[in-house]
N, C-alpha and C positions, 0 to 999 in steps of 0.2 A: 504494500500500500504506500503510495506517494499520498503528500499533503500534508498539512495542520492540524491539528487537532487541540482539543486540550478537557482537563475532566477538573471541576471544582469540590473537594470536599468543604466541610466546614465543621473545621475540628474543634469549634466549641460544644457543638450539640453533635454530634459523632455522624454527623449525615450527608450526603449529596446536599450540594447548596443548588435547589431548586429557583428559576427562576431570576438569577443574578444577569444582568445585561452584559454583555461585553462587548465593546468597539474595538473592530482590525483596522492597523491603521499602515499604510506603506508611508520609507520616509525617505524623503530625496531632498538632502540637503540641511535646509531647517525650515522643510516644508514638510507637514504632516497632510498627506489625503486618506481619508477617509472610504475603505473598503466595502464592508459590513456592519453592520448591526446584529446582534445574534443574541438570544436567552436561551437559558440555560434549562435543560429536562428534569423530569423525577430523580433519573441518575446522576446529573450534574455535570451531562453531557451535551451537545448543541444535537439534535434533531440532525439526521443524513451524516453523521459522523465529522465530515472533514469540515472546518471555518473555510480552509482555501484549498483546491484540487486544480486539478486540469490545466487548461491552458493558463489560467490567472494564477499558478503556482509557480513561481519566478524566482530567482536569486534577486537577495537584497535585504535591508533592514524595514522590521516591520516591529510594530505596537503593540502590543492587545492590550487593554485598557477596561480594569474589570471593575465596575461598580459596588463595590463593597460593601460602602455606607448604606445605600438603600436597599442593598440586599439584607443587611443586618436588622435594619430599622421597620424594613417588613416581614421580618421572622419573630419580630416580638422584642429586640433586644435594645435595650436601654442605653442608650449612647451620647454622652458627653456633648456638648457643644464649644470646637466642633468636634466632630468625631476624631478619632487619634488615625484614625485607617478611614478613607472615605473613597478615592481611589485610586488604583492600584495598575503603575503603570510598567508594564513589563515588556523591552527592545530587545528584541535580538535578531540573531540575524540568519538567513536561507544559503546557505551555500551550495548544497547539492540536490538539485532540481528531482532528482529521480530517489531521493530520500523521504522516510516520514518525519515531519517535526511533531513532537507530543509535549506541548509546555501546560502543565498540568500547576495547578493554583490550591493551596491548602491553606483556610483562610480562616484567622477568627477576629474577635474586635479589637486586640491589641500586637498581632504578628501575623504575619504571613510567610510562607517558602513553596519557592518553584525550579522546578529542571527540566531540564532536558529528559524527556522518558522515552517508551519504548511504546 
């Protein structure tokens, strides 16, 4: 499988972070465009698996940009003003076209960590 992907836990309440928004962004320069829009499943997966596939899967530096704060604040959790994590922007970069990128987000109100997966 070539393409992007990515899977969000939320390791405060031990579950799939259902319904957390996430923006793909390509960057050329210090210009950020805008790819995608995408929320998040029951799993904590995007619906059709890949964010980016096929032809529109390119070498290059790109964004994902995951909404934290409102994902938190509509799970119920009680959140500081402003939030300490609101959102959560994570670059990196596509080198090999004919690769999978898996950047998988594990998220709660006061830390997050992500990698490079499988």
């Amino acid at each position: 499988m070539t393409g992007l992907t990515t899977h969000v836990l939320d390791t405060a309440s031990g579950k799939p972070a259902e319904g957390l928004r996430i923006e793909l962004f390509r960057i050329e320069g210090d210009v950020r465009h805008i790819i995608k829009t995408v929320i998040t499943n029951s799993d904590g997966r995007v619906d059709g698996g890949a964010i980016l596939a096929g032809k529109s899967f390119k070498s290059g530096t790109y964004e994902l940009m995951f909404h934290a704060g409102d994902y938190l604040r509509g799970s119920g959790v009680a959140l500081p003003h402003p939030a300490f994590l609101d959102l959560v922007p994570i670059r990196f970069g596509i080198a090999d076209e004919a690769a999978h990128y898996h950047v998988p987000l594990l998220i709660s109100p006061y830390g997050y960590s992500t990698y490079r997966g499988s």
